[in-house]
Steps between C-alpha positions, in 0.01 A plus 500: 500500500731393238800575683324255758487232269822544361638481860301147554565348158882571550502323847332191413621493119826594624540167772458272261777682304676401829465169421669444181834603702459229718841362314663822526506670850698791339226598331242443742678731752432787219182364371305447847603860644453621143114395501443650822653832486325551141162426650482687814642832296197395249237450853679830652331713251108436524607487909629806491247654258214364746670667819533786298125521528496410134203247358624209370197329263399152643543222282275198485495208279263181520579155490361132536616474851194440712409848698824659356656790297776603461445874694844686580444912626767712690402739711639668769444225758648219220773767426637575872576097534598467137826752531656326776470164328643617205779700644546225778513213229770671220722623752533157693507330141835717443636384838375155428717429206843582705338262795435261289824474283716257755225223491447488089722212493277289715171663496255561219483826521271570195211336676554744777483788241178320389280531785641769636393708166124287573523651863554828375221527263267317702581724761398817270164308377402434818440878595383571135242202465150621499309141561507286708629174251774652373600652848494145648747365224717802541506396833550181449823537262626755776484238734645195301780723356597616873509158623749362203719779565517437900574127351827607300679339756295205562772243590470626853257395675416810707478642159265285451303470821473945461337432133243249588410716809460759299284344219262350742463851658448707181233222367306450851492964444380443161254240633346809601523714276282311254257433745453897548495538122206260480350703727552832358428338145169349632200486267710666220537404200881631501803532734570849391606739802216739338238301611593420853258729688179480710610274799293460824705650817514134607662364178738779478615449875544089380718620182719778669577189752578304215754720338643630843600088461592425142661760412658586864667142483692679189560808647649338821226581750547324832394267615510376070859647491723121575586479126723835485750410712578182330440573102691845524818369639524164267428721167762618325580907649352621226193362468453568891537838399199445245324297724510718852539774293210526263304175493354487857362823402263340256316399818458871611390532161247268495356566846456842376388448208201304605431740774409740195229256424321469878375866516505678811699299787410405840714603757581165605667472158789767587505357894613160338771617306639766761549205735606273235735809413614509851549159568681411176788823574542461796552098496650548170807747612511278835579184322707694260734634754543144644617326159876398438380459166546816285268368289224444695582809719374713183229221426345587828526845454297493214236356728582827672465690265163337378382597820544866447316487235224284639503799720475787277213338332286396796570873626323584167210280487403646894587861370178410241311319706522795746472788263865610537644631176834566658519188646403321237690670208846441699441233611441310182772774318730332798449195427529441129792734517663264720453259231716696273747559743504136629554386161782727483749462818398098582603437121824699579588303799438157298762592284707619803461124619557356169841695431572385885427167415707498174789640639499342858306152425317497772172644652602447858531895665684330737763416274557821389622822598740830356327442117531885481830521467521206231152594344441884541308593233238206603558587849403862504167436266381225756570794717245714308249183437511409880440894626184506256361177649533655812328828404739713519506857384563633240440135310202375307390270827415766725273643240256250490538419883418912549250481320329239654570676841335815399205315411493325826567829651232650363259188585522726872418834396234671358127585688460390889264226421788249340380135437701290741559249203689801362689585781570130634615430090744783513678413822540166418671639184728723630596248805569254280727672212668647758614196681554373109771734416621477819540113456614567128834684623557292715499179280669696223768650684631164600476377170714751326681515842622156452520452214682784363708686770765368748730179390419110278398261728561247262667405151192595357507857560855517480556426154203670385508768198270777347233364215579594152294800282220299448364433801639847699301731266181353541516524876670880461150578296310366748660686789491859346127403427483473900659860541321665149149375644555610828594830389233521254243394743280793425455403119453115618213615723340638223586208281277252695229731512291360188562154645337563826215647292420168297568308899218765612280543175569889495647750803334805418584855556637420878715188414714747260519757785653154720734407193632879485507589866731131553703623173606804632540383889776246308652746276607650847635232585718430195598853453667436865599186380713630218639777728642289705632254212678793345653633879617174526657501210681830531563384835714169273689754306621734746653195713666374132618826495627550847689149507637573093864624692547245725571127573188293580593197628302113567532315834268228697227605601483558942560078652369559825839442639530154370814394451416264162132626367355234320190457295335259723496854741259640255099545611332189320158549329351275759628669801372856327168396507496257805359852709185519233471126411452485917270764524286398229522097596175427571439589128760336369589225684900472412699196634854607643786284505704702793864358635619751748880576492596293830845570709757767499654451172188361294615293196155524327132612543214558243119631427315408191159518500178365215213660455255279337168647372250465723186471290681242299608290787190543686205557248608312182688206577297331726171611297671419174618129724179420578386513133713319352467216753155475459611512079707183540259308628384509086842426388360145410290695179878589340551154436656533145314322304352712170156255463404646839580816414295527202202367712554810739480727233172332359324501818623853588295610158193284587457631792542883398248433195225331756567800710436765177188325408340410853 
């Protein structure tokens, strides 16, 4: 535990350290990454001790604040979200201080390094915090310390408009949140997480509900998911890194977290979030494959991604509400795999983005085009990243996706008398990730299709160049974590194993048997895997060899015949997707803007098409319209004037100490 501490004093000591460079950016691009990368190696080692199966002694302290104490434990549940924060957080630090370095001049960047050192620890107190207090003003400073950072550039006011969205969001989630603590916490005389037990079936139902809400508006659940795609693309790349990353992952941990405290669940429980799991990837890569935005093309996939998840764990609760260990142990073993993995390839294609962005200037796929012979080295690990998110063999992606399959899988086998919930859950499942990866390929194929291969089609992309050291190792660490994970997928099913035990309160004798049986049916796999890495690469040699003795020469690539090929010839992003976007349009509702070429030489013709999201266009604005109409009809109370004010105030406690002593 003291490595723990150590870990959190550093972060939060260590920002305000961040803020005596304010004067002298030089120093706070070393100080800021400095802070971070000391305290996640300091976090790393109680994480890896508790996934280790080691015991790491809980530490609790007292203090004045009313039904607090400050309680921090790691186990293996704390430790399985810890690692990917930490590793997540010091390796986009790194890349954060070469992103940062052009805007110094004009920018206070030590305030960035500030909060983001607040996020970080936050972040890591969060899944430590053992009461409910002190997980609230984790929460809290996680929140506040996000929405600064989306603010760093405020001046704009889409910058702006994505970081009020987003702090109305996370505060109408944590809304709920207390309001299921207060439940939980009822009649005792503490919020510590040891005492929530003992709930009727009917209050347990109302608080599940209630953190499917509050902490699924962090995680990005649909329909609670309208804040992603506007916070993620206005942050700096880094911090959308952090923040798609790692940090909507705090939601998963929460909702699981308090499903440890609701005993045995109701099978309506994992029927909510398999369709909530269904709905949000399968919207979520839709919407994502329709975006011109980079940005929010990745922001949306998190929502994807989410989904999966969402998935894995409702596939879990019904595997335990039906009595099937094998469904239950992969399913949940799927899922909070996935959140490892997630954390791992969607924070390597933010800094893919960000090095895009800071070599191109511009988010716009449509602007961009042959970055892989300008950026290779970026290029070919946003290769990597966007095969993982895809779930692809042999990357770390299709392990958790497997494993979630299997599960489903094995939802239809087993004695003749199957419960139809079972059967019904498992379909849905497998329909649905299925049509997901499909989906996923498709969207990601024409992004790196685009955006990397054939010719600029525009100054942007023309003049673009390869990012320096600094922010190509980080993403290089990231992508051979995609290919070591998916290659060590036997060890990593193993890993989550202790986790899934504190999700499920124990898995006996026949839970191991799942976790072994699933280890080995994936060491099979990667054993392949590796074969085939290592043909391939013999394969690579003996054509170096072959060509060694003779000229190899460069020429255009095949023009169709045309007589002057010209950029403009190129597939656009729009018209790649225009087939899907069509298919899909009662979903998504696009607006085209077509002009037909007309005549028999055709000077010009065009397609562009916006895809607005639907829940926000249809669901929030006009609910969110109607509220604040009905608000200005009080504007008349915000008159100004301090006398009145005061009077407010005094009335306000009048009426709250009549109401105590009625």
């Amino acid at each position: 535990m003291m490595w723990l501490l150590c870990s959190l004093s550093v972060f939060f000591a260590g920002s305000l350290l961040c803020l005596a460079t304010v004067k002298r950016p030089g120093f706070a691009r070393v100080t800021g990454p400095a802070v971070t990368v000391v305290g996640s190696l300091l976090g790393l080692i109680p994480a890896a001790i508790a996934l280790g199966g080691g015991t790491i002694v809980p530490f609790c302290r007292r203090w004045s604040f009313p039904f607090g104490s400050f309680s921090l434990e790691m186990d293996a549940l704390s430790a399985l979200f810890a690692a990917p924060i930490l590793v997540v957080t010091a390796l986009s630090a790194v890349y954060g201080a070469a992103y940062l370095r052009p805007v110094e001049g004009r920018k206070n960047t030590a305030v960035s390094w500030f909060f983001y050192n607040i996020l970080a620890g936050s972040m890591l107190l969060v899944v430590v915090a053992r009461n409910a207090m002190l997980f609230l003003l984790a929460w809290e400073a996680m929140s506040l310390s996000s929405f600064f950072l989306v603010m760093f550039e405020g001046e704009k006011e889409s910058v702006r408009r994505a970081g009020w969205t987003y702090l109305v969001a996370t505060h109408l989630g944590t809304a709920f949140i207390l309001a299921l603590f207060i439940i939980l916490g009822r009649g005792s005389e503490s919020l510590d997480f040891s005492g929530f037990a003992g709930l009727s079936v009917a209050s347990a139902g109302v608080v599940f509900l209630m953190a499917v809400v509050g902490f699924g508006t962090k995680a990005g659940f649909m329909p609670f998911h309208v804040w992603l795609p506007e916070a993620h693309p206005a942050a700096p790349s880094h911090v959308s890194a952090v923040m798609s990353g790692v940090m909507i992952k705090t939601g998963i941990y929460g909702l699981v977290r308090v499903m440890t405290f609701l005993g045995d669940p109701q099978p309506w429980w994992g029927w909510t979030l398999v369709c909530i799991g269904v709905v949000s990837g399968i919207l979520g890569v839709l919407f994502a494959l329709a975006q011109q935005d980079l940005k929010r093309l990745l922001a949306y996939s998190s929502v994807e991604n989410i989904g999966i998840i969402a998935s894995g764990l409702g596939a879990g609760l019904l595997g335990l509400s039906y009595g099937k260990r094998a469904m239950t142990f992969l399913g949940f073993a799927g899922g909070l795999l996935h959140v490892i993995n997630h954390a791992v390839f969607k924070s390597l294609l933010f800094l893919g983005a960000g090095s895009v962005l800071h070599a191109s200037g511009t988010r716009e796929i449509e602007h961009m085009g042959g970055l892989l012979k300008r950026m290779p080295e970026t290029g070919v690990v946003f290769l990597i990243g966007s095969a993982a998110i895809c779930g692809l063999p042999p990357l770390n992606g299709f392990v958790s996706e497997f494993m979630i399959y299997l599960g489903s899988f094995r939802a239809l086998s087993g004695a003749a008398d199957l419960p139809t919930g079972s059967v019904v859950a498992g379909l849905a499942v497998i329909g649905a990730l299925a049509l997901i990866g499909g989906l996923a390929v498709a969207c990601f194929t024409r992004a790196f299709g685009v955006i990397f291969l054939g010719e600029p089609r525009s100054g942007h992309a023309e003049h673009s160049h390869e990012a320096g050291p600094a922010m190509r190792i980080p993403m290089i660490v990231l992508a051979v974590a995609c290919v070591g994970i998916g290659l060590a997928a036997p060890v990593m099913a193993v890993l989550v194993g202790p986790a899934v035990e504190v999700l499920t309160g124990g898995g006996g004798v026949s839970m191991q048997a799942d976790m072994v049986w699933a280890a080995g049916l994936l060491g099979n796999i990667a054993v392949v895997a590796l074969g085939g890495i290592m043909l391939a690469g013999l394969l690579a040699m003996l054509r170096d060899r072959l060509l060694a003795d003779r000229d190899v020469t460069a020429t255009v690539t095949w023009d169709c015949g045309y007589v002057a090929p010209h950029p403009r010839m190129q597939y656009t992003a729009s018209s790649f997707a225009d087939p899907l976007t069509r298919l899909f349009g009662a979903f998504l509702r696009t607006r085209r803007r077509f002009e037909p070429p007309e005549g028999l030489f055709p000077s010009s013709s065009s397609l562009a098409t916006e895809t607005p999201d639907v829940y926000r266009e249809r669901l929030y604005r006009p609910v969110f319209a109607v509220i604040e109409r009905f608000l200005g009809r009080f504007r008349f109370l915000q008159h100004g004037r301090l006398n009145l004010y005061i009077l407010y105030i005094v009335l306000a406690l009048l009426a709250l100490l009549a109401w105590k002593l009625r």
